[in-house]
N, C-alpha and C positions, 0 to 999 in steps of 0.2 A: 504558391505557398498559401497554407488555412490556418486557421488555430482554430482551438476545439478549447470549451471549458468541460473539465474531466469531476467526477466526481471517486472519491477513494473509500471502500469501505474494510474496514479489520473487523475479524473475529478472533478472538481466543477464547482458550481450552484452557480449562486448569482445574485442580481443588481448590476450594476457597479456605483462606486460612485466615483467620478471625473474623469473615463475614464478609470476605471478597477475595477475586481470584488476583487483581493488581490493582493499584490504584489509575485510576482516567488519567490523571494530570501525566505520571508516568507515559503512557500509552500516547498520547496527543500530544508530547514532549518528542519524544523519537518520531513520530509522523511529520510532525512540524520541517524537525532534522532533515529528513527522508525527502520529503516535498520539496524542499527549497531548492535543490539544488535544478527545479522544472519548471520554476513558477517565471512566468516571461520570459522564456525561453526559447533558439530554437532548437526543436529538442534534433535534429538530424545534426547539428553539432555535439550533441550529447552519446549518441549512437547510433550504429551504422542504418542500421532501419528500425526508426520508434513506430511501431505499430502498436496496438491495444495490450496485446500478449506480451510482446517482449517489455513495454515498459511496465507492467503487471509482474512479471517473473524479477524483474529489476527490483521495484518498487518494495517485493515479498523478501528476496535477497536480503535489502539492505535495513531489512526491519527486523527479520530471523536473528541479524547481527546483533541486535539492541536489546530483544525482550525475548525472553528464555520459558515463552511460550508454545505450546502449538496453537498457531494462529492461520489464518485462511487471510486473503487478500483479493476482494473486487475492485476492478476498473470499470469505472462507468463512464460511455463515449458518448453517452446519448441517451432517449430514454427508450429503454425495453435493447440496449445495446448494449455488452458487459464482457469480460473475461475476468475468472477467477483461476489461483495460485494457491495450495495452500495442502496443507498438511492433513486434515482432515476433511471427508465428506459432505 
């Protein structure tokens, strides 16, 4: 068994509506949510196989549920090492 420190990146999509598309705090509130359920973890108690992908499609899942954005979701394993999830291009 390894551990890995992952890095997580969101994008969203929106119109801005008085000079933003949502606020950060929102945003990094549901991520927070989202993460914790990984943070020292092993994650093969979590799922049957955590791979880069599947915890990325996981990760995008249970973010889609919170913010009523089109938003995109990287995983980062490493550097120059990634899998993205996500609604738009």
């Amino acid at each position: 068994m390894h551990g890995h420190t992952y890095r997580v990146e969101v994008v969203l999509e929106g119109e801005p509506k008085e000079g933003i598309i949502v606020d950060f705090a929102e945003v990094k509130a549901a991520l927070r949510e989202v993460l914790a359920e990984y943070d020292h973890r092993v994650l093969n108690e979590l799922m049957p196989y955590p791979s880069a992908e599947n915890m990325c499609r996981r990760i995008y899942g249970k973010l889609k549920e919170r913010l009523e954005f089109p938003l995109k979701v990287r995983l980062w394993e490493g550097e120059g090492k990634w899998v993205e999830v996500g609604d738009f291009p």
